[in-house]
C-alpha positions as CSV (number, residue, x, y, z in Angstrom):
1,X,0.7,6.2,-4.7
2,X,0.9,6.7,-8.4
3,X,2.9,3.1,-8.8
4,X,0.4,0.6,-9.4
5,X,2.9,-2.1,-7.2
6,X,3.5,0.3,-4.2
7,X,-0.3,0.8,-4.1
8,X,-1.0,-3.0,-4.0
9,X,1.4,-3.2,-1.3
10,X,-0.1,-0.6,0.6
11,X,-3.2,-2.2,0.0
12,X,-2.5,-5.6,1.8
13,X,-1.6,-3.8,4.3
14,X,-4.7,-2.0,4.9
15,X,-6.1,-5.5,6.5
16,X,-3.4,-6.3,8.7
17,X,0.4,-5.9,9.4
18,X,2.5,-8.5,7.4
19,X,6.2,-9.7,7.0
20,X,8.5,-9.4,3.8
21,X,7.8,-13.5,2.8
22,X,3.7,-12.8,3.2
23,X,3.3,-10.1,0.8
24,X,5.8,-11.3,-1.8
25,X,4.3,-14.3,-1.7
26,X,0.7,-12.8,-2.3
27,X,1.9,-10.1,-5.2
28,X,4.1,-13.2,-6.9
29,X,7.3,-10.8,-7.1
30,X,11.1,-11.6,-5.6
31,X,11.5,-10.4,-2.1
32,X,14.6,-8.5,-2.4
33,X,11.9,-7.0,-4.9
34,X,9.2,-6.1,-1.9
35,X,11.8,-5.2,0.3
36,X,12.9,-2.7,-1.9
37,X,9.7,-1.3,-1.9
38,X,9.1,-1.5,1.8
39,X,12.5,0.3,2.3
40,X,11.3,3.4,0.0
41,X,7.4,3.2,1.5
42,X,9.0,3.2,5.1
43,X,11.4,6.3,4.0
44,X,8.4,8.2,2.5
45,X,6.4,7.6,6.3
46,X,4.0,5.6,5.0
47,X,5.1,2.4,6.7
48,X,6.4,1.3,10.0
49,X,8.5,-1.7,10.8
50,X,8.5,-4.2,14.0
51,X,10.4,-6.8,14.8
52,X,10.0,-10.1,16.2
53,X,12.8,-12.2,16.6
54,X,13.8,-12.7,13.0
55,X,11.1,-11.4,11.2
56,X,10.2,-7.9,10.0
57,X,6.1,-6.6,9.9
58,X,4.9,-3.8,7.9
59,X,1.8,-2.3,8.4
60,X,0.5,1.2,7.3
61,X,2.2,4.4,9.7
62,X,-0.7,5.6,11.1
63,X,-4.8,6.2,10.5
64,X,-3.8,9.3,8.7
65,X,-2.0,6.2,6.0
66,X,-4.9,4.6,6.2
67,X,-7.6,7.0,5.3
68,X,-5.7,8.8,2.6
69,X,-5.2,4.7,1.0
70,X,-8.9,4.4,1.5
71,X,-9.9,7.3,-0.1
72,X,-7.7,7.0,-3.1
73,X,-9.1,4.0,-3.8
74,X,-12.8,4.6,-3.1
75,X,-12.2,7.4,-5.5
76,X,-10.7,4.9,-8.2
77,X,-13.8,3.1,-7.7
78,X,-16.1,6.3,-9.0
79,X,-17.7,5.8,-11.9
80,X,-16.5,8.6,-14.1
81,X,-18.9,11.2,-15.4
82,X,-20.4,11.7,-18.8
83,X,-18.5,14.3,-21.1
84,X,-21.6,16.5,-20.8
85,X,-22.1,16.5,-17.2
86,X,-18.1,17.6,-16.6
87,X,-19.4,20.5,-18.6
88,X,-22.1,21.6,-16.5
């Protein structure tokens, strides 16, 4: 999660399950370049794969995925602190 590019990908697929072609298309990069990525997110268990017919779906692995993604980005989304309250 600390690649800005993997986390966008898991990120589109926080809404719904999408093919190779879909999120290339929506992050403007190459699709051997998103499959690529795919390929490392689905070794890592953070993606699963299904097929239908000649296309490939990602979506997140399971609600465990899912939360964790949510929370990392609700916490991105903190305002940070003032220096003299992280001192407190």
């Amino acid at each position: 999660m600390g690649d800005a590019a993997r986390l966008r990908t898991l990120e589109m697929l926080v809404a719904r399950e999408a093919c190779v072609t879909e999120l290339a298309e929506a992050s403007g990069e190459r699709v051997s370049t998103v499959s690529h990525r795919l390929r490392l997110l689905r070794s890592e268990g953070l993606v699963e794969r299904r097929r239908d017919g000649r296309h490939i779906y990602y979506s997140l692995a399971d609600q465990h995925v899912i939360d964790m993604l949510r929370n990392a980005i609700d916490h991105a989304e903190e305002p940070l602190p003032h220096p003299e309250e992280s001192s407190q």
